[in-house]
KOLVOMI-289886 format. One record per residue: x, y, z of N, C-alpha, C in turn; residue in one letter. Coordinates in steps of 0.001 Angstrom, whole numbers. Each point is the difference from the previous one (the first is absolute). Example, Ala and Ser with C-alpha at 12.3 -4.5 7.8 and 13.67 -1.06 7.14 Angstrom:
2
{site {13190,-5690,7800},{-890,1190,0},{900,1200,0},"a"}
{site {-350,1050,-720},{820,1190,60},{-770,1090,730},"s"}
This chain:
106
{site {843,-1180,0},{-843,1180,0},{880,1233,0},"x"}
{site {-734,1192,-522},{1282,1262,181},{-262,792,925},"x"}
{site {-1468,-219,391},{-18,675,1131},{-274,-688,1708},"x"}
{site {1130,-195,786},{69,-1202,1380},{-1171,549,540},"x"}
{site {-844,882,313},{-894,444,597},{-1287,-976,-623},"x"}
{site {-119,-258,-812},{-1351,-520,-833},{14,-2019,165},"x"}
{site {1305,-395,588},{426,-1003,553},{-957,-280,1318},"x"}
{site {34,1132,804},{-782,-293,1103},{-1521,151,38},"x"}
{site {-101,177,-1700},{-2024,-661,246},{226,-824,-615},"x"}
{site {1214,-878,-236},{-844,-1125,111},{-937,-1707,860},"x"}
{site {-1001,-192,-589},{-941,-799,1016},{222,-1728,-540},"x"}
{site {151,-248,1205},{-89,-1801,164},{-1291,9,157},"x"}
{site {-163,-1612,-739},{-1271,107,92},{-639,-1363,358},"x"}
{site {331,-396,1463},{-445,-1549,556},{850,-733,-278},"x"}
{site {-332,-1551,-258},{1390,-830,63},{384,28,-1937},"x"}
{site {-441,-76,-707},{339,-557,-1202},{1501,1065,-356},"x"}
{site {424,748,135},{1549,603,62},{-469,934,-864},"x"}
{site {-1728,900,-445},{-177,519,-1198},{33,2052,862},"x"}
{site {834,103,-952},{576,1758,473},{-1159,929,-645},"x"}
{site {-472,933,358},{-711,1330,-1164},{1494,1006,5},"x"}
{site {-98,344,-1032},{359,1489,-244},{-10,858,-630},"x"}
{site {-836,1142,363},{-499,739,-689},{897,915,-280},"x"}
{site {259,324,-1750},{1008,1259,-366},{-408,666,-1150},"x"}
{site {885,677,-812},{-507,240,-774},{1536,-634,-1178},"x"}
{site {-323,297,-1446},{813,-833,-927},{1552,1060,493},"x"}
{site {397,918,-241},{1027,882,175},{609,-506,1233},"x"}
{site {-650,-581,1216},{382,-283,1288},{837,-1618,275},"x"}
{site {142,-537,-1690},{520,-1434,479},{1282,-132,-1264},"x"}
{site {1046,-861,885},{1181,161,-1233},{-383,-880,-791},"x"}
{site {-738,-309,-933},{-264,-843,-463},{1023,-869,-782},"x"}
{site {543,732,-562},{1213,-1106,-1123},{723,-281,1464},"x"}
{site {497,343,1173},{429,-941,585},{-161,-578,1061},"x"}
{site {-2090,-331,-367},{-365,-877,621},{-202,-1240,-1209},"x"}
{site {-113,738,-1501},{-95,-1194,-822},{1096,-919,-87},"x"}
{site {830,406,103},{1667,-597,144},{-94,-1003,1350},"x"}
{site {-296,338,762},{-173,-920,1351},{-927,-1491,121},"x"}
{site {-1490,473,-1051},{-690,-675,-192},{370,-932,-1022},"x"}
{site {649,399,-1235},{632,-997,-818},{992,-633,447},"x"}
{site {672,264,1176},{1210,-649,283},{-6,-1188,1236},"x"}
{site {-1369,12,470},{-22,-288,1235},{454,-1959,-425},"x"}
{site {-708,-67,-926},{629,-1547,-51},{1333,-393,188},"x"}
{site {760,1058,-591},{1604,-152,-19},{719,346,1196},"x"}
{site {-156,1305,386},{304,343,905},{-479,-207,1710},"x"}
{site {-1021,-555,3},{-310,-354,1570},{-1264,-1176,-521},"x"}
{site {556,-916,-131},{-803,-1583,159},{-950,-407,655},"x"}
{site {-939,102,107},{-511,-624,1227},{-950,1229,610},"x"}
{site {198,1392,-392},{-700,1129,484},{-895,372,-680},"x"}
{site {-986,-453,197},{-1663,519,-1051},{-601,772,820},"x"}
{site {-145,873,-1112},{-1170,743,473},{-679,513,-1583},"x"}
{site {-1028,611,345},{-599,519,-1352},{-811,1560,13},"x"}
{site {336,617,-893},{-299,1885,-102},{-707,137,-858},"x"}
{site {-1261,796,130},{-1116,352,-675},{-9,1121,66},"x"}
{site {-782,720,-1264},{817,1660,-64},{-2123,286,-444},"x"}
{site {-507,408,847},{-1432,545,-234},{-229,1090,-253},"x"}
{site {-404,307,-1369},{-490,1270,-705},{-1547,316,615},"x"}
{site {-745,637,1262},{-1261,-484,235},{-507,909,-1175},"x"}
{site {373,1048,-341},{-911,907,-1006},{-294,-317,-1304},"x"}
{site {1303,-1144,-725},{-409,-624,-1114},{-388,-1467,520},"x"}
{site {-260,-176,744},{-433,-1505,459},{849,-1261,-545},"x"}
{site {1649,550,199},{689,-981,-484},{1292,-703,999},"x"}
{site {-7,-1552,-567},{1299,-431,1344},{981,-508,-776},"x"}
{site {995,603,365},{1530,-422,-701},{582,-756,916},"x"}
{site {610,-1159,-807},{821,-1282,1217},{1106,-334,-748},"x"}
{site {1316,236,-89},{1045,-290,-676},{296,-1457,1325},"x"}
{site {185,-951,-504},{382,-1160,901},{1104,-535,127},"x"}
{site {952,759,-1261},{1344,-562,92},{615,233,-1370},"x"}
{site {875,-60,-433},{453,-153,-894},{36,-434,-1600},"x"}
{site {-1615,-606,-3},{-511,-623,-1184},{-674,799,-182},"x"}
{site {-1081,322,1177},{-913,1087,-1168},{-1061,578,1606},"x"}
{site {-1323,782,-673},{-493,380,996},{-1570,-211,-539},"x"}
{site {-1253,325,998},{-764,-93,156},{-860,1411,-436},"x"}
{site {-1137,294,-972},{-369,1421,-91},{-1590,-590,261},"x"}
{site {-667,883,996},{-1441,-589,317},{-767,1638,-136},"x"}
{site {-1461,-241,-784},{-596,1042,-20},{-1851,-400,1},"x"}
{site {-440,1028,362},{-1568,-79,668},{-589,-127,-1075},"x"}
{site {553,1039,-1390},{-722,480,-1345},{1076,-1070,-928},"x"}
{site {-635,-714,-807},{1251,-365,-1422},{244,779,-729},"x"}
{site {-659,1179,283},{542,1466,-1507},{1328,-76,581},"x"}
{site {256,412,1630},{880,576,502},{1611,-775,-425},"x"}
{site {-419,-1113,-186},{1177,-1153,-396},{767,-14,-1460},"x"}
{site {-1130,768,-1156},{-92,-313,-917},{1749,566,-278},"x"}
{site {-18,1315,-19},{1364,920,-297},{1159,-1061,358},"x"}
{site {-19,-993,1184},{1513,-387,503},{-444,-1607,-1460},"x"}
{site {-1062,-393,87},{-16,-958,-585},{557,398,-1756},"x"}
{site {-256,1135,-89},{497,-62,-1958},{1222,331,677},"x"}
{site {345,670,397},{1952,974,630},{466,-1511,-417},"x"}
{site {-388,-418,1341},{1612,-1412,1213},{-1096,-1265,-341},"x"}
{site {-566,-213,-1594},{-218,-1020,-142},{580,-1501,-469},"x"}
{site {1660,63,-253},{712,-926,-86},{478,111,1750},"x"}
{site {-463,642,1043},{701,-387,1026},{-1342,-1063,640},"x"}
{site {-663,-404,-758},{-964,-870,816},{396,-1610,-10},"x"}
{site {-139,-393,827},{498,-1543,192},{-646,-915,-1002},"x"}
{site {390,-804,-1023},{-701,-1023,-813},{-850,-718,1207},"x"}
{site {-269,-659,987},{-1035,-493,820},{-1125,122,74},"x"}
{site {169,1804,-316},{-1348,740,624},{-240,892,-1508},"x"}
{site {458,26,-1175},{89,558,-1196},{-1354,-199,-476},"x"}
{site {-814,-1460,-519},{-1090,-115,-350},{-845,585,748},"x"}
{site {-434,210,1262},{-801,506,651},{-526,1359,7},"x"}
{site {1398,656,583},{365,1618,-187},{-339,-247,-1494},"x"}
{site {351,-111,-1029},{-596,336,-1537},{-1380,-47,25},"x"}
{site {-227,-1063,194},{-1692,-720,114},{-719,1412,505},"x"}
{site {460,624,997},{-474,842,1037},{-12,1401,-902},"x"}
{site {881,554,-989},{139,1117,-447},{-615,330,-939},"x"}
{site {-126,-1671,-1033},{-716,-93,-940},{-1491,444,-599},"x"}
{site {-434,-406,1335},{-1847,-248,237},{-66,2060,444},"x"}
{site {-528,491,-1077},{-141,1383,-14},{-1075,427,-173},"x"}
């Protein structure tokens, strides 16, 4: 974080180990938290955890999980549409027919 003050809201929340924190985008280093998150396999084994980045105003959840790839979740499918033509060779063959299937039907 860049600012240590905004550290201390943050809330535990019962047993499951799940943190809130509320910021705003300017308030988080992000490239070197993405660096941390892609690295965690390599660099610390055995240490999982997982970071969700909540847009509440576009109703969207970003989950980079590691190093392969990340997670883009949205309320509206318009809202998806833009990353889906952009970063559409970054989609996993697994899940390719589906996501198509899904963009197709207009």
């Amino acid at each position: 974080m860049k600012q240590k003050a905004i550290l201390k809201r943050l809330q535990y929340r019962g047993d499951s180990r799940f943190y809130l924190l509320r910021c705003t985008k300017g308030g988080i280093r992000f490239g070197k938290l993405r660096s941390v998150i892609c690295a965690k396999d390599f660099s610390n084994p055995g240490y999982d955890f997982d970071i969700y980045f909540l847009n509440a105003s576009r109703k969207m959840v970003f989950h980079l999980y590691d190093d392969r790839g990340c997670d883009v979740i949205a309320a509206q499918k318009e809202d998806l549409e833009p990353l889906y033509r952009r970063l559409n060779e970054w989609i996993l063959d697994d899940d390719r027919g589906r996501i198509d299937r899904l963009f197709a039907n207009k």
